[in-house]
C-alpha positions as CSV (number, residue, x, y, z in Angstrom):
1,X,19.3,-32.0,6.2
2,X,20.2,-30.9,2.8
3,X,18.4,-33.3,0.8
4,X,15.2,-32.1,3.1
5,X,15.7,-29.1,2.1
6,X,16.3,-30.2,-1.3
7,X,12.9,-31.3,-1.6
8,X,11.3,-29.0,0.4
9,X,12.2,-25.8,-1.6
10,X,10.8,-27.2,-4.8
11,X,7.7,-27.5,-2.8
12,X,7.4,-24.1,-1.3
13,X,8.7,-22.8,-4.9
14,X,5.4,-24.4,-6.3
15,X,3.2,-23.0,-3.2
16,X,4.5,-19.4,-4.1
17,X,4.1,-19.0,-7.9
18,X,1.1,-21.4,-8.3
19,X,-1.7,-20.8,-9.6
20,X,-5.0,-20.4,-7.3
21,X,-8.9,-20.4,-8.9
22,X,-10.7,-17.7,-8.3
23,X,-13.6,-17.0,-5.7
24,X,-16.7,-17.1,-6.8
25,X,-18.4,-13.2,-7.7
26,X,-20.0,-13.1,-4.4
27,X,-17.0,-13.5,-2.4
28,X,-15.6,-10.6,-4.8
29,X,-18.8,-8.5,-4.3
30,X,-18.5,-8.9,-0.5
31,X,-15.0,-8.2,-0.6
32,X,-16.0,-5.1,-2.2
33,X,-18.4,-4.0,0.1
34,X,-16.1,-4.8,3.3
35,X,-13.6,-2.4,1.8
36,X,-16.5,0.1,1.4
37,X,-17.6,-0.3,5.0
38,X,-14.5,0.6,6.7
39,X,-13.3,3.3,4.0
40,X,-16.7,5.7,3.8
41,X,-17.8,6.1,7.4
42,X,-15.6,8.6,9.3
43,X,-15.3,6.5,12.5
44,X,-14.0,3.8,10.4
45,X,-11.8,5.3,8.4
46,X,-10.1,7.2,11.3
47,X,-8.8,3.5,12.7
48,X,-8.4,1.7,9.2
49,X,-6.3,4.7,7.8
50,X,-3.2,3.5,9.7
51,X,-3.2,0.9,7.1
52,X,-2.7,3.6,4.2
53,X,-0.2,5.4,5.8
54,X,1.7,2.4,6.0
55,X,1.2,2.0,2.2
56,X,2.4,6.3,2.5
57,X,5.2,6.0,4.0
58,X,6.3,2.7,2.8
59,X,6.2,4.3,-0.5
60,X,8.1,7.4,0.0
61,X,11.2,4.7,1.4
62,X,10.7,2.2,-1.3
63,X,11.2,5.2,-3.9
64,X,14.0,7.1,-1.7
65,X,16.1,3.2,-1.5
66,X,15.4,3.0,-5.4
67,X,16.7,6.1,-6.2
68,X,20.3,6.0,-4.5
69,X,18.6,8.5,-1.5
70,X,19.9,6.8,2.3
71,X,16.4,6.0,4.1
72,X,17.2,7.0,7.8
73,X,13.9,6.0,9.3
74,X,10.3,5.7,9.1
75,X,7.6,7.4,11.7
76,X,4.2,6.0,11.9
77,X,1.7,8.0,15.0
78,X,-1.4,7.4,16.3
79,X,-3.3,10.1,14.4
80,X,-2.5,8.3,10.8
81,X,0.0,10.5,10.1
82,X,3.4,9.6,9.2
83,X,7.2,11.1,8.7
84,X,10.0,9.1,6.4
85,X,13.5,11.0,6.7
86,X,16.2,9.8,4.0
87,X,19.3,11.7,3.3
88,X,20.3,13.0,0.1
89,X,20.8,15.9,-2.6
90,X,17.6,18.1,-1.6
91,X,16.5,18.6,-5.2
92,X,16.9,16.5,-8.3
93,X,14.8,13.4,-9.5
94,X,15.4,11.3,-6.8
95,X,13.7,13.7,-4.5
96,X,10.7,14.5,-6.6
97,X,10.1,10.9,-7.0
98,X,10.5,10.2,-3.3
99,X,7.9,12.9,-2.8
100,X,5.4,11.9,-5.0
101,X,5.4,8.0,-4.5
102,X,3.7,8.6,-0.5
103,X,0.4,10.0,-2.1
104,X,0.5,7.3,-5.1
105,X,1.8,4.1,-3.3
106,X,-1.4,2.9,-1.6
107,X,-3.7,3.3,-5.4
108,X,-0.5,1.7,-6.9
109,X,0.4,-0.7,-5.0
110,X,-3.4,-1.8,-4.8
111,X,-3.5,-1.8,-9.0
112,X,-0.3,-4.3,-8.8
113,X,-2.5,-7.0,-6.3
114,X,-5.4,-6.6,-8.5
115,X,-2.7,-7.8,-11.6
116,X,-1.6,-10.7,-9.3
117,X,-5.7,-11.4,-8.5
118,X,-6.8,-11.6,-11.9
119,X,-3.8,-13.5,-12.9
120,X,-4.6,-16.3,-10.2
121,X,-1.6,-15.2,-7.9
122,X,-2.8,-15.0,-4.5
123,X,-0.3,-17.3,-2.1
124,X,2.0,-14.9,-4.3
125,X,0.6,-11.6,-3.2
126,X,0.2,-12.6,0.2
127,X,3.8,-13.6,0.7
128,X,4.9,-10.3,-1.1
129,X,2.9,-8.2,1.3
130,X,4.7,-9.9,3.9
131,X,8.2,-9.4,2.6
132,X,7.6,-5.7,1.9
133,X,6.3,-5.3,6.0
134,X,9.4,-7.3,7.0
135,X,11.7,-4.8,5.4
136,X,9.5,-1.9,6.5
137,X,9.6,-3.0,9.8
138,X,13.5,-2.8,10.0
139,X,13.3,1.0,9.4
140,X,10.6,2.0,11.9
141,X,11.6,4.4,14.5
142,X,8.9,4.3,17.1
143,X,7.1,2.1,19.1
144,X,3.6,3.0,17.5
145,X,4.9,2.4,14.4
146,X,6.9,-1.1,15.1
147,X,2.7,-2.2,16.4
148,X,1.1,-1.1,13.9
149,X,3.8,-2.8,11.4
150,X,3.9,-6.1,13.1
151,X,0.3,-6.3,13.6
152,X,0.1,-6.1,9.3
153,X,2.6,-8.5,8.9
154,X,1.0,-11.0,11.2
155,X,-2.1,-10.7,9.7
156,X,-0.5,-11.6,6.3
157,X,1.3,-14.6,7.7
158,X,-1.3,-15.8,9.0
159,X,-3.4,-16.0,6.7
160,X,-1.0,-17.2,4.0
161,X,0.8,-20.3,6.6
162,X,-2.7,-21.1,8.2
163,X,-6.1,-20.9,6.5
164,X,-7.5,-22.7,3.3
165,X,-7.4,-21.4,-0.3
166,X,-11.0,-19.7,0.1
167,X,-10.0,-17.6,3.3
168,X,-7.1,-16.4,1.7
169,X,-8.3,-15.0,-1.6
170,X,-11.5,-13.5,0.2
171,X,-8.7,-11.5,2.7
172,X,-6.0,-10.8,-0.3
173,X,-9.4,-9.5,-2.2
174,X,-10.4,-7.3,0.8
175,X,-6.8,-6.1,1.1
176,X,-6.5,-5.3,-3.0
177,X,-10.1,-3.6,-2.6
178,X,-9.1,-1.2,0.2
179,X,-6.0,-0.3,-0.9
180,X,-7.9,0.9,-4.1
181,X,-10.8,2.3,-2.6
182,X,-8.3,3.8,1.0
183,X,-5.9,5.2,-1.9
184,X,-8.8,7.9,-3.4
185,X,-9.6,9.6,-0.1
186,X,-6.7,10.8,0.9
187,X,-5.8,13.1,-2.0
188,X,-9.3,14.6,-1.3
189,X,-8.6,14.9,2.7
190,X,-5.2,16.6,1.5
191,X,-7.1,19.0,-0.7
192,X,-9.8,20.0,1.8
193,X,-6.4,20.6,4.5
194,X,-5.1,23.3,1.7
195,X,-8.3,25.1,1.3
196,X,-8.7,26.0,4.7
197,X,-4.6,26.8,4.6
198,X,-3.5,23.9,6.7
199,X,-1.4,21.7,4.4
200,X,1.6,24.6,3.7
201,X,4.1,21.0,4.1
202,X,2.2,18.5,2.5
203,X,3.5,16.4,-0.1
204,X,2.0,18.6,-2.7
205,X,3.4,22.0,-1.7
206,X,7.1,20.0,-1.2
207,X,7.2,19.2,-4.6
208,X,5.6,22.6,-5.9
209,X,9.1,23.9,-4.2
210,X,10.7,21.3,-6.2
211,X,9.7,21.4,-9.6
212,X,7.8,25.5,-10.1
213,X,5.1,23.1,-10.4
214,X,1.8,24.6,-8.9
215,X,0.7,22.4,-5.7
216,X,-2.7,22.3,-7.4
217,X,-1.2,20.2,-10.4
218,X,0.7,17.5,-8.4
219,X,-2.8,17.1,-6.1
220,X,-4.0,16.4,-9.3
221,X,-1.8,14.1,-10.2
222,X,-2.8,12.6,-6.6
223,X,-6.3,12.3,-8.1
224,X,-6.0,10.7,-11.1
225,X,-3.4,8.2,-10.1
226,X,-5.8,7.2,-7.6
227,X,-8.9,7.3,-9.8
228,X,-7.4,5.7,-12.8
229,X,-6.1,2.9,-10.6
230,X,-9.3,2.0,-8.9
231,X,-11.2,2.0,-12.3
232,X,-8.5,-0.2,-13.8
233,X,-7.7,-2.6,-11.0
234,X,-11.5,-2.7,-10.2
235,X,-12.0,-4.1,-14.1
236,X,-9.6,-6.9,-13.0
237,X,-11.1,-7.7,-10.1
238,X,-14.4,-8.0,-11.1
239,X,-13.3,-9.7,-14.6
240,X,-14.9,-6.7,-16.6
């Protein structure tokens, strides 16, 4: 058994930090437009945003672990929107980042597959996703949430353990495209919420409390975080 796995790590070692070619433009193109498809038309976007509260609220517990703040639980509901509770001082740097990571995460975390795309990393990203919805998945408090979770993960491991080089760098390019492309409208949703006076909690307004920071300035932040990323990892992707 042990020299199996003796020669069986250096092989799955190899798997996960090798090198893949990359799809040919069309299959990036398509890619593109896929992610397009299910981010612009309302109907869409009201099923397909589940996906980027995951990337949300996944941020705001990544960012509240890596800070020293006690993540108590994660929330994900039927109508996209999502609650992550950790415990800690109630001001101080820690709890700004925390706040600011849910808005940034799915832009962000988009930007850093489109680095491991253009790099030639794609069993890598795949395998990454999957880790990162394992640990999730550990702090999800309701039964929504535990689907929707699972139903990602599966996807991803699928995918990575069970289809050919060519399926998996057209579904890790969709993935990278609609994190980049899901992470811009949310910030604009979150600004249309606050000029009709329905967004007095959001993320924004939180850490306006925190910092004497107008709520106005962070949303911006929101914006150009998600601009700046989907310029940037859209370069890469497209080998601009």
């Amino acid at each position: 058994m042990d020299s199996l796995a003796a020669l069986a790590l250096p092989g799955l070692w190899d798997r996960l930090t090798g090198i893949q070619p990359d799809p040919d433009l069309w299959v990036v193109l398509a890619t593109l437009a896929a992610a397009l498809v299910v981010v612009v038309p309302h109907q869409l976007w009201r099923v397909s945003r589940n996906a980027i509260t995951i990337a949300h609220e996944g941020g705001h517990g990544l960012i509240a672990l890596l800070t020293g703040r006690q993540l108590t639980g994660i929330r994900l509901h039927s109508d996209t929107s999502g609650l992550t509770v950790s415990r800690g001082k109630p001001y101080g740097l820690g709890m700004i980042l925390t706040a600011a990571a849910g808005y940034t995460a799915p832009s962000l975390l988009g930007l850093g597959g489109a680095a491991l795309l253009a790099a030639g990393r794609i069993t890598l990203l795949l395998w990454a996703a999957t880790a990162l919805l394992a640990v999730m998945l550990v702090m999800i408090r309701n039964a929504y949430g535990v689907l929707t979770v699972v139903l990602a993960g599966g996807a991803f491991l699928l995918v990575s353990w069970l289809t050919g080089p060519q399926v998996q760098a057209a579904f890790a390019y969709a993935v990278v495209w609609f994190l980049l492309f899901g992470g811009v409208r949310p910030p604009f949703e979150l600004q249309a919420k606050r000029i009709r006076g329905r967004a007095g909690d959001s993320d924004a307004d939180q850490l306006s409390r925190l910092t004497h920071v107008p709520a106005g300035l962070w949303l911006f932040l929101f914006h150009a975080v998600s601009l700046c990323s989907l310029i940037g990892g859209g370069r890469w992707l497209l080998r601009v």
